[in-house]
C-alpha positions as a printed NumPy array, in Angstrom:
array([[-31.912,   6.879, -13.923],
       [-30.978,   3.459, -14.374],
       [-27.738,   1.625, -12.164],
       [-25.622,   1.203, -14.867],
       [-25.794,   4.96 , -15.932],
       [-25.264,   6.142, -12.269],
       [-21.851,   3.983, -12.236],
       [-20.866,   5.282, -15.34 ],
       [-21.557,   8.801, -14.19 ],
       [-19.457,   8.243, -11.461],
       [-16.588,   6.258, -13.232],
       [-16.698,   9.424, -15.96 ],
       [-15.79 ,  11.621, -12.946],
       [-13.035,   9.009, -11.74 ],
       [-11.618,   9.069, -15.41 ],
       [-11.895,  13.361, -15.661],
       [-10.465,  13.684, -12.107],
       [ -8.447,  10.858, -11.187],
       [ -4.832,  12.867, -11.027],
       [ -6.801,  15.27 ,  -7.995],
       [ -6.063,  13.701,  -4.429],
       [ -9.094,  15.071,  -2.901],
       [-11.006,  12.301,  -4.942],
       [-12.366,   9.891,  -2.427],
       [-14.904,   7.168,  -2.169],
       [-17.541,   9.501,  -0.789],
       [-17.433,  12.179,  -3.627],
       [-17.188,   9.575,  -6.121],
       [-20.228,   7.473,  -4.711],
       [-22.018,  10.991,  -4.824],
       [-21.556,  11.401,  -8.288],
       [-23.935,   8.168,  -8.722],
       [-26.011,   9.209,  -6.011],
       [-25.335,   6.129,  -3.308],
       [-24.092,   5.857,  -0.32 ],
       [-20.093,   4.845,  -0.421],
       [-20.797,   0.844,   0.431],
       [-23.747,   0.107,  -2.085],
       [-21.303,   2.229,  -4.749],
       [-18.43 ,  -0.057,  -3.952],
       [-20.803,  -3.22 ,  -4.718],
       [-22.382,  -1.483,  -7.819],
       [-18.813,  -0.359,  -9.446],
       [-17.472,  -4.309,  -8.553],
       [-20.31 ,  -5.594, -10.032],
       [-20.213,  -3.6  , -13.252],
       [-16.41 ,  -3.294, -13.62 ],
       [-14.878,  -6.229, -11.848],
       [-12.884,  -4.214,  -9.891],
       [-13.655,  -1.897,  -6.404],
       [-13.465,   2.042,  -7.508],
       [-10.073,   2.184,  -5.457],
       [ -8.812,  -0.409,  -7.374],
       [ -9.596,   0.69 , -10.984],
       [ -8.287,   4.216,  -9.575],
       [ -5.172,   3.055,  -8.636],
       [ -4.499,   1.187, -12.029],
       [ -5.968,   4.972, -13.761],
       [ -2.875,   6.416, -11.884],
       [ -0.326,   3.382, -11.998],
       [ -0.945,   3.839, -16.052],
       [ -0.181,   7.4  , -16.369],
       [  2.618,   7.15 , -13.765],
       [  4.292,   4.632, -16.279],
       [  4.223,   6.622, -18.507],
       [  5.592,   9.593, -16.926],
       [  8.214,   7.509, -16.003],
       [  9.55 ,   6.466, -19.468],
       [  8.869,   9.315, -20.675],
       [  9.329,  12.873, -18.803],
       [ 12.271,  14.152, -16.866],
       [ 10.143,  14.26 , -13.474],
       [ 11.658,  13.282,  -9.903],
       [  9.384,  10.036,  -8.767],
       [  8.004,  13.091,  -5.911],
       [  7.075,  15.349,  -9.367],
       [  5.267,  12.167, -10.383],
       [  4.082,  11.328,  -7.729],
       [  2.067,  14.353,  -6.831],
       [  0.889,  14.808, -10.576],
       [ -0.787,  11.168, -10.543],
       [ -2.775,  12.262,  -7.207],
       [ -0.77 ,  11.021,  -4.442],
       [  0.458,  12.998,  -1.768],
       [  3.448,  10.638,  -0.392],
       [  6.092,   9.151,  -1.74 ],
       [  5.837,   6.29 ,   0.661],
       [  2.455,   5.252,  -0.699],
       [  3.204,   6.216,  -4.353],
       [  6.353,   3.599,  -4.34 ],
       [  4.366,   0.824,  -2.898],
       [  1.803,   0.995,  -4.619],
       [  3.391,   0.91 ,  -7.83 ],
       [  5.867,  -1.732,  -7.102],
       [  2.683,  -3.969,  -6.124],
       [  1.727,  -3.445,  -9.365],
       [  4.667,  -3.516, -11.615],
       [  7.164,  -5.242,  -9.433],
       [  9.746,  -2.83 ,  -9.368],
       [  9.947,   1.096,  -7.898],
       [  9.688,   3.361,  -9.525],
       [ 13.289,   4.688, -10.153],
       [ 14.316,   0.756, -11.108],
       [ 10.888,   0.896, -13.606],
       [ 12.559,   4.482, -15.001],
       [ 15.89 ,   2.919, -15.689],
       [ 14.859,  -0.001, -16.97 ],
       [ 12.6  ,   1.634, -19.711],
       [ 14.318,   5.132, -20.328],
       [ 16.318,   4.819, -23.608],
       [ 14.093,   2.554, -25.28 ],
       [ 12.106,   5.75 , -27.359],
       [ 12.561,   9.197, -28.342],
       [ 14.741,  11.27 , -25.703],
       [ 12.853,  12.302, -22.853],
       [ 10.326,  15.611, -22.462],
       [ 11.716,  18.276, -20.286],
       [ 10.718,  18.487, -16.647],
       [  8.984,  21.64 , -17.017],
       [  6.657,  20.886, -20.264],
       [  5.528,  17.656, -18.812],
       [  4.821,  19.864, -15.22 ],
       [  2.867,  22.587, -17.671],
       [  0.964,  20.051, -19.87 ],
       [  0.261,  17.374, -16.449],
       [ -1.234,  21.123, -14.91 ],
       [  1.236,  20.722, -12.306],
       [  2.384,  24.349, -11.647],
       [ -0.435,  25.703,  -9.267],
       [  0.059,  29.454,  -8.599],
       [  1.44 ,  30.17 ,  -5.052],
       [ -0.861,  31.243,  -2.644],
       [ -1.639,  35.025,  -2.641],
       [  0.033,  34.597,  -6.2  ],
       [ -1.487,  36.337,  -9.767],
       [ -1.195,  34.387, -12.729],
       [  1.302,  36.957, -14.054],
       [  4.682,  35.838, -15.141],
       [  7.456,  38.554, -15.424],
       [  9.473,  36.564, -17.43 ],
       [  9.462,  34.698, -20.801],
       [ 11.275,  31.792, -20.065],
       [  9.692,  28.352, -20.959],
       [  9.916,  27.14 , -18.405]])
């Protein structure tokens, strides 16, 4: 198999998984079958940007957009774009929009149709995980 398709193997499991925050360098460099430095060289060479990089724009993106658009908490949206801490979630995304993430929400709410219920935008992200020891029944037939 040739470089370029063994990067683009491994950037189609990036774009498929990048909300899960088990996705590391390692599993990700598997996917094109190198070892995790000669993938970060490959991937920079290819796409301009490191793998952690282009992740963290994949997740910056749809954390934008869950912003201006879904009635989440910044945690709610913070765990559905793969991060597990707030701490790390807000920095990262004020490095790369130049405000946090509650002064990116007010700025932008209001400026489009009114804004998706919590609880849809959990259900569509996949963001309710069943409780361990948990079935998938539901007794009730509430939406949400």
């Amino acid at each position: 198999m040739d470089k370029t398709r063994q990067v683009r193997l491994a950037k189609d499991a990036m774009d498929r998984d990048w909300a899960d925050p088990g996705l590391d360098l390692g599993t990700v460099a598997a996917h094109a079958g190198y070892s995790r430095y000669h993938f970060i060289r490959a991937f920079k060479e290819a796409y301009g940007e490191t793998p952690g990089q282009y992740l963290t724009h994949r997740r910056m993106e749809r954390a934008e957009d869950l912003l201006r658009t879904a009635n989440l908490s910044v945690t709610e949206i913070c765990h559905l774009v793969g991060y597990s801490g707030v701490g790390t979630f807000s920095a990262r995304f004020k490095a790369w929009t130049g405000l946090t993430p509650s002064e990116y929400r007010t700025k932008h709410v209001g400026r489009g149709a009114a804004l998706i219920p919590g609880c849809y935008a959990m259900l569509w992200a996949g963001g309710f995980r069943p409780a361990p020891g948990a079935g998938r029944r539901r007794n009730s037939g509430e939406a949400c």
